[in-house]
C-alpha positions as a Markdown table, in Angstrom:
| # | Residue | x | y | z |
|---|---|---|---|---|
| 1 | Unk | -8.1 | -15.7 | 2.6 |
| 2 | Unk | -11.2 | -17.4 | 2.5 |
| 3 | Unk | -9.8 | -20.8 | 1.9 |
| 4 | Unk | -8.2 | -20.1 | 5.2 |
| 5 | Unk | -11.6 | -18.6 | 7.2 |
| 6 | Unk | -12.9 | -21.9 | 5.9 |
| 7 | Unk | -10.4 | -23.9 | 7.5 |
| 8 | Unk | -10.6 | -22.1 | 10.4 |
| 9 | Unk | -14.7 | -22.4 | 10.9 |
| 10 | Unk | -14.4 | -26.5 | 9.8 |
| 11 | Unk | -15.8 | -25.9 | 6.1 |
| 12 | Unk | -12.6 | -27.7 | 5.5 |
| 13 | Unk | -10.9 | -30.1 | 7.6 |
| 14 | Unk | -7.8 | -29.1 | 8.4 |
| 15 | Unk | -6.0 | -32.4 | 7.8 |
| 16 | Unk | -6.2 | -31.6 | 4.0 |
| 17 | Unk | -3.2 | -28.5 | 4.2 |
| 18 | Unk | -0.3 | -28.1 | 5.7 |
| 19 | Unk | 1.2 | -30.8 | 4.6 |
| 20 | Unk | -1.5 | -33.1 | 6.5 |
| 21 | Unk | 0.9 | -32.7 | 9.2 |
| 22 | Unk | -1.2 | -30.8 | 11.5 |
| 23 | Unk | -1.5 | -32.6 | 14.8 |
| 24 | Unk | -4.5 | -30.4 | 17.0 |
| 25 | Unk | -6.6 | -28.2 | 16.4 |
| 26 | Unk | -4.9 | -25.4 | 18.7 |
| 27 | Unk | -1.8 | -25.9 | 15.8 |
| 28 | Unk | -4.5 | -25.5 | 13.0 |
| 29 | Unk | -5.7 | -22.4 | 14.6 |
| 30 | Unk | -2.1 | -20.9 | 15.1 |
| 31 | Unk | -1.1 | -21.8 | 11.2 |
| 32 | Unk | -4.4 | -20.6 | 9.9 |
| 33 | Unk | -4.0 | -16.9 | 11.7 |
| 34 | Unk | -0.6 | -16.7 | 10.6 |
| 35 | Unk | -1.8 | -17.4 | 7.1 |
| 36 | Unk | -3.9 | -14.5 | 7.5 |
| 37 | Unk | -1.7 | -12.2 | 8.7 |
| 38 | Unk | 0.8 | -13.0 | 5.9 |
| 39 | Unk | -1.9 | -12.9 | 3.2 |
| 40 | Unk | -2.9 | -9.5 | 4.9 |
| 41 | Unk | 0.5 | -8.5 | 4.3 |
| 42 | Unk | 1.0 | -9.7 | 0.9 |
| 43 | Unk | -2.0 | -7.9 | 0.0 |
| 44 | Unk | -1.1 | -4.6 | 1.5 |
| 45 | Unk | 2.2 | -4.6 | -0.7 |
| 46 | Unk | 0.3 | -5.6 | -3.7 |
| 47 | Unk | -2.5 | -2.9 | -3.6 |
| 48 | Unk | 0.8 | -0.8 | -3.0 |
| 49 | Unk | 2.8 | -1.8 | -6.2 |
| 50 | Unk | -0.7 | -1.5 | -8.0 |
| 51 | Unk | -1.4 | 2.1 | -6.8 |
| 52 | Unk | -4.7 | 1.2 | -4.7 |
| 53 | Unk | -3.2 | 2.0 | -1.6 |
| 54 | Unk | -0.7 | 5.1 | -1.2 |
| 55 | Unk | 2.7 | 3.4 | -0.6 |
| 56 | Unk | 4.3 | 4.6 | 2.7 |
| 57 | Unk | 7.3 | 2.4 | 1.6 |
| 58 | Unk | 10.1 | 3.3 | -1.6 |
| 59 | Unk | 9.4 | 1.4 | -4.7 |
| 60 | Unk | 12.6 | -1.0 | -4.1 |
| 61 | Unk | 11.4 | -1.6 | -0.2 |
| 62 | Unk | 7.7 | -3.1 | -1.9 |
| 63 | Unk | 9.9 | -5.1 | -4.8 |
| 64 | Unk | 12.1 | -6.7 | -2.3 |
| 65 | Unk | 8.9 | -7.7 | -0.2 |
| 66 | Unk | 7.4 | -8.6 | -3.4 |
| 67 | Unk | 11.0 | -10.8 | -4.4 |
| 68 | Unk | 10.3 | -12.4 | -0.7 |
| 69 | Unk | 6.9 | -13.3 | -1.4 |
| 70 | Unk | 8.0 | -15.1 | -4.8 |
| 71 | Unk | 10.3 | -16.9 | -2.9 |
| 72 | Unk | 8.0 | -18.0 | 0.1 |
| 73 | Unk | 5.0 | -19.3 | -2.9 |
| 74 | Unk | 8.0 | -21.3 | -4.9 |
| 75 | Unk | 9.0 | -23.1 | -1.3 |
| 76 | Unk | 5.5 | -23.4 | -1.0 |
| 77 | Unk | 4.7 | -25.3 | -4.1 |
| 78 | Unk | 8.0 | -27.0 | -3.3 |
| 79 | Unk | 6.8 | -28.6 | -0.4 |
| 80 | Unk | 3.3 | -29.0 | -1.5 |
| 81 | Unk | 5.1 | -31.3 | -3.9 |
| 82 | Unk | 5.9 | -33.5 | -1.3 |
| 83 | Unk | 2.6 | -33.2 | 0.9 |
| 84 | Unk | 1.5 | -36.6 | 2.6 |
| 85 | Unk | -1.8 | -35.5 | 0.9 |
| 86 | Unk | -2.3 | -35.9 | -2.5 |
| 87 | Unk | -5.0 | -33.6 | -3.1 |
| 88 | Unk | -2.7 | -30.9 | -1.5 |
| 89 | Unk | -0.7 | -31.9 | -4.1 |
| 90 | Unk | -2.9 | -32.1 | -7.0 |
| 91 | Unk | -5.1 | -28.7 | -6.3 |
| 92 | Unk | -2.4 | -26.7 | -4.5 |
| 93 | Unk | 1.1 | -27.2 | -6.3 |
| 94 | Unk | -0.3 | -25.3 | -9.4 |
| 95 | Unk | -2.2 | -23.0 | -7.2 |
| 96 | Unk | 0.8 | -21.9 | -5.5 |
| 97 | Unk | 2.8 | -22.0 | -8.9 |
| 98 | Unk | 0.5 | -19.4 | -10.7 |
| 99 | Unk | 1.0 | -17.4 | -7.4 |
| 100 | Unk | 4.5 | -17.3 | -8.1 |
| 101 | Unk | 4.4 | -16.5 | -11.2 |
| 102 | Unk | 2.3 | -13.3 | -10.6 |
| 103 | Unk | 4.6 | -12.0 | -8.0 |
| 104 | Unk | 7.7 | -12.5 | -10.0 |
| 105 | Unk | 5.9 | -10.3 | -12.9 |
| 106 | Unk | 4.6 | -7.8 | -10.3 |
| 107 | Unk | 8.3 | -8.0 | -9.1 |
| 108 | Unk | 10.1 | -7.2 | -12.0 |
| 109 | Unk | 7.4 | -4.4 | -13.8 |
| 110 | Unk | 8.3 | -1.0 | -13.7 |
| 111 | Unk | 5.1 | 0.5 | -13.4 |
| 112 | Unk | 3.6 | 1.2 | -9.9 |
């Protein structure tokens, strides 16, 4: 979530994510708060699965959420694979690949 704050102050130009296929600064701006809302999100069911915050959803509701979340960060190293950046590439394909490895393990323990 910081990465994306930064990106949303100019720390870092947005032209290095997304694919380097943001056109404006407006798009930026739209991407980046939706990548905030959805990291928000992914949080929330994580600190639910963990126990920090009192689930007000069945076990198997946060697994599937958790399932959809594995998906979304394998698509996403997916296509960071094929970002017209290459430090995108380099940085962000394993990044995204560890990510997905943790929700797969959150996804398929047991223990809440």
């Amino acid at each position: 979530m910081i990465f994306h704050i930064c990106i949303l102050i100019g720390v870092i130009p947005y032209d290095l994510v997304w694919g380097g296929r943001l056109a404006s600064q407006a798009k930026m701006i739209q991407f980046e708060i939706i990548s905030l809302v959805i990291n928000s999100i992914i949080l929330l069911f994580v600190f639910m699965k963990k126990g920090a915050v009192k689930p007000f959803l069945s076990i198997k509701i946060i697994n599937l959420f958790i399932w959809l979340f594995a998906v979304i960060f394998l698509l996403n190293t997916i296509g960071n694979l094929f970002a017209s950046n290459s430090l995108e590439t380099i940085i962000f394909t394993p990044i995204t690949l560890i990510l997905t490895i943790c929700m797969v393990r959150m996804a398929i323990e047991r223990k809440t």
